[in-house]
ROROLO-994488 format. One record per residue (C-alpha): residue in three letters; x, y, z. Coordinates in steps of 0.1 Angstrom, whole numbers, plus 5000, padded with zeros to 4 digits. Layout:
<r 'ALA' <X Y Z>> ...
% end
This chain:
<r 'UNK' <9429 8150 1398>> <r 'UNK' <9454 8120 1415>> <r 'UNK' <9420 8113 1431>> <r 'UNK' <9402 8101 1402>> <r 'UNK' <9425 8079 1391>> <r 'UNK' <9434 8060 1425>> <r 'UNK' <9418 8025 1412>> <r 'UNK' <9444 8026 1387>> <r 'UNK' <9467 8031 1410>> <r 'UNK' <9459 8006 1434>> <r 'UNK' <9454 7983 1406>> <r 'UNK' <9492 7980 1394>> <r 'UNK' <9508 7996 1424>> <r 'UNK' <9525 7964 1436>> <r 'UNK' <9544 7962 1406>> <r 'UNK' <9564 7981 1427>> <r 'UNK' <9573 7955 1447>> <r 'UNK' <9599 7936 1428>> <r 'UNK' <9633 7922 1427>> <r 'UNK' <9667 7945 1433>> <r 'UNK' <9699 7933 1449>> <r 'UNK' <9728 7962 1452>> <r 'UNK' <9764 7970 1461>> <r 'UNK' <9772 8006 1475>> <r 'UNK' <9740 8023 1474>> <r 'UNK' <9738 8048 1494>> <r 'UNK' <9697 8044 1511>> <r 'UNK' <9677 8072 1530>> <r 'UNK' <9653 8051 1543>> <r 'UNK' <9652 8012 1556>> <r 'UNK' <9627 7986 1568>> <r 'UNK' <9620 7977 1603>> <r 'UNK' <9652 7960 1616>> <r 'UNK' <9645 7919 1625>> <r 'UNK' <9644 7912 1656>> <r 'UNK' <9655 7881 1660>> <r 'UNK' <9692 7862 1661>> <r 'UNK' <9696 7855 1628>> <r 'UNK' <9707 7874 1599>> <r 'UNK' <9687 7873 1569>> <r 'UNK' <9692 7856 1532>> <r 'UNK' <9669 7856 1505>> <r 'UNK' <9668 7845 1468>> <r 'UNK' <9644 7837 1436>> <r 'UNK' <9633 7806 1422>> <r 'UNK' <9611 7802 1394>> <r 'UNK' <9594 7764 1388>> <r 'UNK' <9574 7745 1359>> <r 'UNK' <9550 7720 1372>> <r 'UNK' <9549 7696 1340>> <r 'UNK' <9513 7680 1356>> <r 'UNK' <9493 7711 1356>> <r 'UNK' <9486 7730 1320>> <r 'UNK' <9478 7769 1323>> <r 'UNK' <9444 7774 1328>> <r 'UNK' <9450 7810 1321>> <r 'UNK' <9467 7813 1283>> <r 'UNK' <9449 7792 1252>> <r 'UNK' <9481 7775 1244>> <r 'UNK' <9475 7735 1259>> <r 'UNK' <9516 7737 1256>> <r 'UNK' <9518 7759 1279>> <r 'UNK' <9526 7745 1322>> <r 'UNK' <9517 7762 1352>> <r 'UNK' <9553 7785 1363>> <r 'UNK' <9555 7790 1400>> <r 'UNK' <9579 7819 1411>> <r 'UNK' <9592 7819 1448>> <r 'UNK' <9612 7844 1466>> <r 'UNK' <9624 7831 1501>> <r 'UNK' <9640 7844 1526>> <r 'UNK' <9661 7821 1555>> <r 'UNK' <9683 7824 1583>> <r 'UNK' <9717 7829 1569>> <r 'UNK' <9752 7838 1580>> <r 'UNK' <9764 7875 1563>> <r 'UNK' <9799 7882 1557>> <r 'UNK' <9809 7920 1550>> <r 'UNK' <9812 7940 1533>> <r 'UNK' <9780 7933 1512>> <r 'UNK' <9752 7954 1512>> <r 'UNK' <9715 7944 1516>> <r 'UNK' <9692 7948 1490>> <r 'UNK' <9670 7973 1479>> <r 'UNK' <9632 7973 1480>> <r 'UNK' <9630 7979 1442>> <r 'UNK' <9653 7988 1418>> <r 'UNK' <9657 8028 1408>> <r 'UNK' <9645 8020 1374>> <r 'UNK' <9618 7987 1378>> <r 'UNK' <9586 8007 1381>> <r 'UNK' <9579 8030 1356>> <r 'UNK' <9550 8046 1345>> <r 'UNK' <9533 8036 1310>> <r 'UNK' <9522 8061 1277>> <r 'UNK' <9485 8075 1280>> <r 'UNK' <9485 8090 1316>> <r 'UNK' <9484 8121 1329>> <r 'UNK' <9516 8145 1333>> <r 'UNK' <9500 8142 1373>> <r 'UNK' <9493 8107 1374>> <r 'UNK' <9532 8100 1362>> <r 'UNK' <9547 8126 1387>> <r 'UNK' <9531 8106 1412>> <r 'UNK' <9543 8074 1399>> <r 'UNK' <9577 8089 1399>> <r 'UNK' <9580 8101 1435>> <r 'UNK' <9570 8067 1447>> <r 'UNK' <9593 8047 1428>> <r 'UNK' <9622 8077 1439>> <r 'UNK' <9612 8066 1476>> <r 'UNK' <9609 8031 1473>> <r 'UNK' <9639 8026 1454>> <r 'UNK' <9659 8043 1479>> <r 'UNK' <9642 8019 1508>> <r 'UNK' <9669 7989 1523>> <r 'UNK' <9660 7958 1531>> <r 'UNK' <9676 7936 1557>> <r 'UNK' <9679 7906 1532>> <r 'UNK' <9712 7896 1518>> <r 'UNK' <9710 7882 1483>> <r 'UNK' <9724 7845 1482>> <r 'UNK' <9740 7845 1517>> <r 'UNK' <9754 7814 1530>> <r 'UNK' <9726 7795 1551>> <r 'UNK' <9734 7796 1590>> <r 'UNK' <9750 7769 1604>> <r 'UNK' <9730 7753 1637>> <r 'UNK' <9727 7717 1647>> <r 'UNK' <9690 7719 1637>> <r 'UNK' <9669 7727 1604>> <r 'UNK' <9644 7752 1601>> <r 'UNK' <9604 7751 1597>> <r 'UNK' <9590 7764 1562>> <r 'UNK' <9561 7788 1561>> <r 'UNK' <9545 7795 1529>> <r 'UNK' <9532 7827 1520>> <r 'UNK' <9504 7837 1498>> <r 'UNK' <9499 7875 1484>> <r 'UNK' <9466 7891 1483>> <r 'UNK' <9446 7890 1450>> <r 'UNK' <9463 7910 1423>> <r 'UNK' <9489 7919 1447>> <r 'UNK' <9528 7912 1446>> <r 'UNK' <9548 7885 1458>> <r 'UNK' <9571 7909 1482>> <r 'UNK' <9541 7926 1496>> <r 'UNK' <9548 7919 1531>> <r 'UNK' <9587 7914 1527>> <r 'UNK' <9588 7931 1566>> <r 'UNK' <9567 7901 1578>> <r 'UNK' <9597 7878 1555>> <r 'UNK' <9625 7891 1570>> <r 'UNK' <9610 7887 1606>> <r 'UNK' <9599 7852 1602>> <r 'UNK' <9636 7848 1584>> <r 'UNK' <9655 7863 1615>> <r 'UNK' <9637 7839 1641>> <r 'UNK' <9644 7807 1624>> <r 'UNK' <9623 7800 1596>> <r 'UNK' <9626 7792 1557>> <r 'UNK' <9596 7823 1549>> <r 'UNK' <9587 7815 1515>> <r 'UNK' <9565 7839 1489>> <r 'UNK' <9547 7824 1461>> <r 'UNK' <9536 7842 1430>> <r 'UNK' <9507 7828 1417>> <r 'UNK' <9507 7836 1373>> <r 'UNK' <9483 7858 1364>> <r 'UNK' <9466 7868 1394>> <r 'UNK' <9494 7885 1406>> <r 'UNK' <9505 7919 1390>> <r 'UNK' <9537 7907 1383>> <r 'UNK' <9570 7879 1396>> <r 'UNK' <9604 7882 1396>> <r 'UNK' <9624 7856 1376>> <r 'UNK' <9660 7844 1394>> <r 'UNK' <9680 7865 1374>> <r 'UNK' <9661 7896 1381>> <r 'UNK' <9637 7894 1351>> <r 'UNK' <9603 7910 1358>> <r 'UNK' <9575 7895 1344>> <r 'UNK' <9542 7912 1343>> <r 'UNK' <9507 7899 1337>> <r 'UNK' <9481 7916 1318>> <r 'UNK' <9451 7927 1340>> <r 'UNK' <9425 7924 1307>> <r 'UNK' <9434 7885 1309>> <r 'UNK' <9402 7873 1295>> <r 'UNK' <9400 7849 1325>> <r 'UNK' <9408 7877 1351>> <r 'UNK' <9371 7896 1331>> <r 'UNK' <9358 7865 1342>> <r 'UNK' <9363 7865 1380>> <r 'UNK' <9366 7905 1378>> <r 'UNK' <9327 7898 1367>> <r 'UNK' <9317 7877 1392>> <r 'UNK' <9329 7894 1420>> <r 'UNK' <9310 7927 1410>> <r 'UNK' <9285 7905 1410>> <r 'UNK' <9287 7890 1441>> <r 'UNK' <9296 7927 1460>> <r 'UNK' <9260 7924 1477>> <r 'UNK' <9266 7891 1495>> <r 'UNK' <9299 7898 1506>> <r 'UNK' <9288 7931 1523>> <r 'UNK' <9259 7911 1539>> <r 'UNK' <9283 7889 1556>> <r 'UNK' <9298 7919 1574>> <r 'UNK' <9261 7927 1588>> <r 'UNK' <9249 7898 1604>> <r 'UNK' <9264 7874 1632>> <r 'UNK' <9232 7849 1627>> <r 'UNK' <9253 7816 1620>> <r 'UNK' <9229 7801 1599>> <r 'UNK' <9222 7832 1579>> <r 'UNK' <9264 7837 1576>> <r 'UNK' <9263 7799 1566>> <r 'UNK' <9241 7804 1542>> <r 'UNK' <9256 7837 1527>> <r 'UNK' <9289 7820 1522>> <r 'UNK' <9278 7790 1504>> <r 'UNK' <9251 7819 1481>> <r 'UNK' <9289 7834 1474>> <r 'UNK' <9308 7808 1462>> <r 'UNK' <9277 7794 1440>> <r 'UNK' <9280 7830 1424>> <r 'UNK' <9313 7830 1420>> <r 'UNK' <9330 7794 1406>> <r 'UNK' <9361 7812 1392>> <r 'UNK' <9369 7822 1423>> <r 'UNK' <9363 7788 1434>> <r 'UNK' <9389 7777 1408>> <r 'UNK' <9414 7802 1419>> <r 'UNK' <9411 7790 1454>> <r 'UNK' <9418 7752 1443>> <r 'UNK' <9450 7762 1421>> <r 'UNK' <9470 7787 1446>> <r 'UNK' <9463 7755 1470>> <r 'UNK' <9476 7731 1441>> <r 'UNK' <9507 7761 1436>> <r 'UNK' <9517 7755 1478>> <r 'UNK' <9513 7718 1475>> <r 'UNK' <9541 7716 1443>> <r 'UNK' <9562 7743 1461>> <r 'UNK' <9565 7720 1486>> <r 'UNK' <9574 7691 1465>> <r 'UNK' <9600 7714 1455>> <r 'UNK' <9619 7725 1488>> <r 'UNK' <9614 7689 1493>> <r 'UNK' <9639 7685 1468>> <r 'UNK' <9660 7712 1473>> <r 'UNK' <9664 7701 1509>> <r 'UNK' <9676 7665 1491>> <r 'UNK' <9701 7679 1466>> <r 'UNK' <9735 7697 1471>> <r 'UNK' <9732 7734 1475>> <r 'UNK' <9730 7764 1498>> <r 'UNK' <9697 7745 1513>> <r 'UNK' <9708 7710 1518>> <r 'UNK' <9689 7694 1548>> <r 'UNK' <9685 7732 1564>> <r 'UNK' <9646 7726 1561>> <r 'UNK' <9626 7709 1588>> <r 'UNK' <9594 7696 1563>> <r 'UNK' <9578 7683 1591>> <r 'UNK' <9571 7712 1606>> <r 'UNK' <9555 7738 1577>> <r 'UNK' <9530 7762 1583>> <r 'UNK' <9518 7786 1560>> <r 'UNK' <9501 7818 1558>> <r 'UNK' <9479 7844 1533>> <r 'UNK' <9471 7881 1529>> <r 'UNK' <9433 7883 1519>> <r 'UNK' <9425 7858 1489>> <r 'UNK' <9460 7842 1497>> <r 'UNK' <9444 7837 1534>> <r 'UNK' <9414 7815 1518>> <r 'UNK' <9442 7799 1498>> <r 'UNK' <9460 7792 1527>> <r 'UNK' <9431 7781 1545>> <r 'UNK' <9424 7755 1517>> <r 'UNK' <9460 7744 1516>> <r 'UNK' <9458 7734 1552>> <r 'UNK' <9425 7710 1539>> <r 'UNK' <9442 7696 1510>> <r 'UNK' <9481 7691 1519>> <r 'UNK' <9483 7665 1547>> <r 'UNK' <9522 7678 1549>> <r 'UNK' <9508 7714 1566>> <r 'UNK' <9511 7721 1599>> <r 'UNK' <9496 7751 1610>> <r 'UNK' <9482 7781 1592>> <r 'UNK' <9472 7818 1594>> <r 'UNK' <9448 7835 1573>> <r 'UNK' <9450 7876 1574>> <r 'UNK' <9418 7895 1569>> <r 'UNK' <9406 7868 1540>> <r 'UNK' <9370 7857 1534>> <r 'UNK' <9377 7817 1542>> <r 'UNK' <9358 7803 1508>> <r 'UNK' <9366 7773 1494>> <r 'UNK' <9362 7734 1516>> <r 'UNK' <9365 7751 1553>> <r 'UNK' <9329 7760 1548>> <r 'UNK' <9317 7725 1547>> <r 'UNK' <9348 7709 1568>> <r 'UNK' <9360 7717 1601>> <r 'UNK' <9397 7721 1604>> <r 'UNK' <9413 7702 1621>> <r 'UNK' <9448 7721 1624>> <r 'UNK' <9461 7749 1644>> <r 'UNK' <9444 7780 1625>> <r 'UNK' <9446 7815 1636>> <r 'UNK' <9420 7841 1616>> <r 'UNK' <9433 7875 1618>> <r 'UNK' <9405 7906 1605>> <r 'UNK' <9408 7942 1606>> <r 'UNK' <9388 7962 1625>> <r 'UNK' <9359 7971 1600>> <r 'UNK' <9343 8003 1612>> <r 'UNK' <9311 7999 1589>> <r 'UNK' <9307 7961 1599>> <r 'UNK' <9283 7949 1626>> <r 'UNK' <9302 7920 1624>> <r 'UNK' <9340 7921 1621>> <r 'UNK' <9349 7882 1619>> <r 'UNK' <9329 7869 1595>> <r 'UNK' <9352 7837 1592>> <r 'UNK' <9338 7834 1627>> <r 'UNK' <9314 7806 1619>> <r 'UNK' <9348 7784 1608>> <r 'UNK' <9364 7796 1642>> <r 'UNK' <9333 7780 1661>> <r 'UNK' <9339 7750 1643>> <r 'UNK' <9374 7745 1643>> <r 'UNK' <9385 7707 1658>> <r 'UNK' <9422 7721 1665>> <r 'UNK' <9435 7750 1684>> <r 'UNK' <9420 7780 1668>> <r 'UNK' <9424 7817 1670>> <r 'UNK' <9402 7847 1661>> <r 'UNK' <9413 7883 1660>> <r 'UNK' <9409 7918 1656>> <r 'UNK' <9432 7942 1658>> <r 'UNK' <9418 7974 1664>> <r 'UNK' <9428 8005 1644>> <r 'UNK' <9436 7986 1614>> <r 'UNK' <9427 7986 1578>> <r 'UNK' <9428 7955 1551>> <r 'UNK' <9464 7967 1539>> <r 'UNK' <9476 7972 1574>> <r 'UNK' <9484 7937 1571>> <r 'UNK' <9512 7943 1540>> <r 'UNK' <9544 7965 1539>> <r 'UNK' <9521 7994 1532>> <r 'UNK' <9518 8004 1571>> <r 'UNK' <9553 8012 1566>> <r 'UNK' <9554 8052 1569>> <r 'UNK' <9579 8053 1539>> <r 'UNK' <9553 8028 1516>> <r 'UNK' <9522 8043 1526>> <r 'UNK' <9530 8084 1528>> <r 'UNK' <9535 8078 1488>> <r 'UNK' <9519 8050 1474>> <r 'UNK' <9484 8061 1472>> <r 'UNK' <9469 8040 1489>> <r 'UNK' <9426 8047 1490>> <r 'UNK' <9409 8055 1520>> <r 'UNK' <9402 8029 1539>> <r 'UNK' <9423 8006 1532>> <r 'UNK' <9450 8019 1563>> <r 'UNK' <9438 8021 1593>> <r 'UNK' <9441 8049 1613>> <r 'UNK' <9468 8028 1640>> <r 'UNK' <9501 8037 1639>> <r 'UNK' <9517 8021 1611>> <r 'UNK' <9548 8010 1631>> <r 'UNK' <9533 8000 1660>> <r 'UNK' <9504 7978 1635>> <r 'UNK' <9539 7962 1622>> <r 'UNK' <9553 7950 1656>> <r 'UNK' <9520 7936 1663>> <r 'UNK' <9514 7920 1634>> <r 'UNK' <9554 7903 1635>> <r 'UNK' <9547 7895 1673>> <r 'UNK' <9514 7871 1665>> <r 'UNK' <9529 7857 1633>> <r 'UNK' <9562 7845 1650>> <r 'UNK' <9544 7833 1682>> <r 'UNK' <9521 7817 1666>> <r 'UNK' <9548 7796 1646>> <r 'UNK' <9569 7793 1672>> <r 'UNK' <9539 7772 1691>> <r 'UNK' <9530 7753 1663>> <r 'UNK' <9557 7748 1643>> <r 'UNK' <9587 7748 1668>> <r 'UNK' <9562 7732 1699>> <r 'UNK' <9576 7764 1723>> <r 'UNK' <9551 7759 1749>> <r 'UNK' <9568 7792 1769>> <r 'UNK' <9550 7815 1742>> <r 'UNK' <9514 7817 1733>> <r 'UNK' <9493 7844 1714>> <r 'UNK' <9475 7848 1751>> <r 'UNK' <9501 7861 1766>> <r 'UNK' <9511 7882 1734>> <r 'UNK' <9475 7897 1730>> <r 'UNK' <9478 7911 1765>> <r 'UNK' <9508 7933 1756>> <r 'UNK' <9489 7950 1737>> <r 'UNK' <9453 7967 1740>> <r 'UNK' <9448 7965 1705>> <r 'UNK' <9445 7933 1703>> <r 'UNK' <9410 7916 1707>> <r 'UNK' <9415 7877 1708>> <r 'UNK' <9388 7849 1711>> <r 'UNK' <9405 7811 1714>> <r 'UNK' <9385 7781 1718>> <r 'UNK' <9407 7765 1744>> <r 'UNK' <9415 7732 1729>> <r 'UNK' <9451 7720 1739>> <r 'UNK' <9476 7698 1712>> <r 'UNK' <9478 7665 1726>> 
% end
């Protein structure tokens, strides 16, 4: 049965999520349009960080790679066509599965390859009279670097440089510049590693959804990251990965090119899907350069537990049916020294927060129970795009007309504690 074989599934699903760029494909299905002004570019860039050797291969030769997909506001000329979600031919199944198992994995890649973005591959950048902010996005665990390429193109369309960053070998799989895939292996004998601690560790992390006691969540969070240094690791290099991506737009916005002086660095913000939320949550801590930042349905581990931030922070969570407590980062929201934000949004599920509440995603890629909500998948999406772009609209653009109060009021769903404190 499909059934018994979903946690194989959901473990290399987001391969699926991968480079394709093509002319005069005919497409049945499409993303969301963006709704904002701009039209939308995107490209690949792939970096060696010569200071930092791979923690995860044997070799001491060997650097920590950095891929990024970004997508920007650009300026489209016809008559090119957008790109494509995945290329027809970029996922497909592997020997020793069932004849079931790869008619599955055939339908979905059918329907995903035949999805269109709204991203134009190496457009021209718009021209304005001002730069844009950079926001920095961080893929769940194991997940893919165009996970939540809806949420791109959005952020893209309104203004901003929306950067993805594939973190090596905790991701499923980047996309090099010229369309080469790279995959990681999943029996990575450092992956075992964390892979063992978190199974161990199962126990305190579903205590923390069944208790609101701040001292006993305190407590429970710092029993967590004792069990689990690894993770601990993990958190400090997808930090360290943000921190050089910046150095490199930094550079990029210095040198000639496509993205000469189009990025305002003084305003960057950056946000994470589940463990890339805790990484973005420790990026704000250790990068000076960050503005603001957003964490979506992550468990903030890592320095937040011991030190209050001090920038704008919004904590999104789903609404977890089995939890007597549905914010657990809500111990970090109480101690927050800068604006701060702490939602649910009601309905949802942990994967709500990706592409994957996009009917045409989710009605074939086998996604377990649970991890949707039952909300409406489009109407999750406008939500979702609505917070993210006001949010960095306040922070990052100072547009003191918009506000995630007014936002949350537009729709019921939306269950929003602040604590009030005002940027000076």
């Amino acid at each position: 049965m499909i059934a018994k074989h979903l946690w194989m599934i959901f473990l290399i699903l987001p391969i699926v999520v991968c480079f394709s760029c093509s002319h005069n494909v005919k497409s049945s299905y499409e993303l969301p349009e963006p709704t904002g002004p701009f039209e939308v570019g995107t490209t690949w860039f792939s970096f060696t960080d010569l200071h930092r050797e791979e923690t995860f291969t044997e070799n001491p030769g060997d650097f920590r790679e950095v891929a990024v997909r970004i997508w920007y506001p650009a300026k489209v000329k016809k008559p090119y066509e957008p790109c494509l979600y995945i290329e027809h031919d970029a996922f497909l199944p592997g020997e020793g599965i069932s004849d079931e198992i790869r008619s599955a994995f055939e339908k979905m890649n059918q329907r995903l390859s035949s999805i269109k973005t709204h991203s134009y591959r190496n457009a021209p950048t718009a021209e304005t009279p001002d730069s844009f902010p950079l926001v920095l996005y961080s893929h769940g665990y194991w997940e893919g670097m165009n996970q939540s390429t809806i949420l791109m193109e959005e952020l893209a369309s309104h203004g901003y440089f929306a950067a993805s960053i594939g973190h090596s070998f905790e991701t499923n799989s980047v996309t090099k510049p010229d369309g080469t895939l790279v995959r990681f292996n999943p029996l990575n004998p450092e992956l075992k590693l964390r892979n063992r601690e978190r199974q161990n560790a199962i126990r305190l992390e579903r205590a923390i959804t069944q208790t609101s006691d701040p001292d006993k969540l305190d407590s429970l969070f710092h029993e967590i990251m004792k069990a689990r240094p690894k993770m601990l690791e993990s958190i400090a290099i997808w930090a360290d990965d943000i921190s050089f991506v910046i150095d490199q737009f930094d550079k990029l916005n210095r040198e000639h090119g496509n993205f000469q002086n189009k990025l305002d660095l003084k305003h960057i913000g950056v946000i994470g899907h589940s463990f890339g939320g805790a990484a973005s949550g420790q990026a704000c801590l250790s990068d000076a350069r960050i503005t603001a930042g957003i964490n979506m349905d992550g468990l903030q581990v890592g320095d937040m537990i011991d030190k209050n931030i001090e920038k704008p922070f919004l904590f999104m969570h789903h609404d977890n049916q089995q939890a007597s407590n549905k914010t657990p980062n809500s111990n970090l929201f109480q101690r927050a020294q800068g604006p701060a934000y702490l939602m649910v949004i009601e309905g949802s599920g942990h994967y709500n927060f990706s592409d994957f509440s996009l009917p045409a995603i989710s009605e074939v890629a086998l996604v377990p129970n649970g991890a949707l909500g039952n909300i409406d998948g489009m109407r999750f999406i406008k939500i979702l795009n609505d917070c993210v772009v006001t949010f960095f609209d306040v922070y990052l653009k100072n547009d003191i007309s918009r506000s995630l109060e007014k936002v949350s009021q537009n729709y019921p769903e939306i269950k929003l504690r602040t604590n009030k404190i005002q940027n000076e």
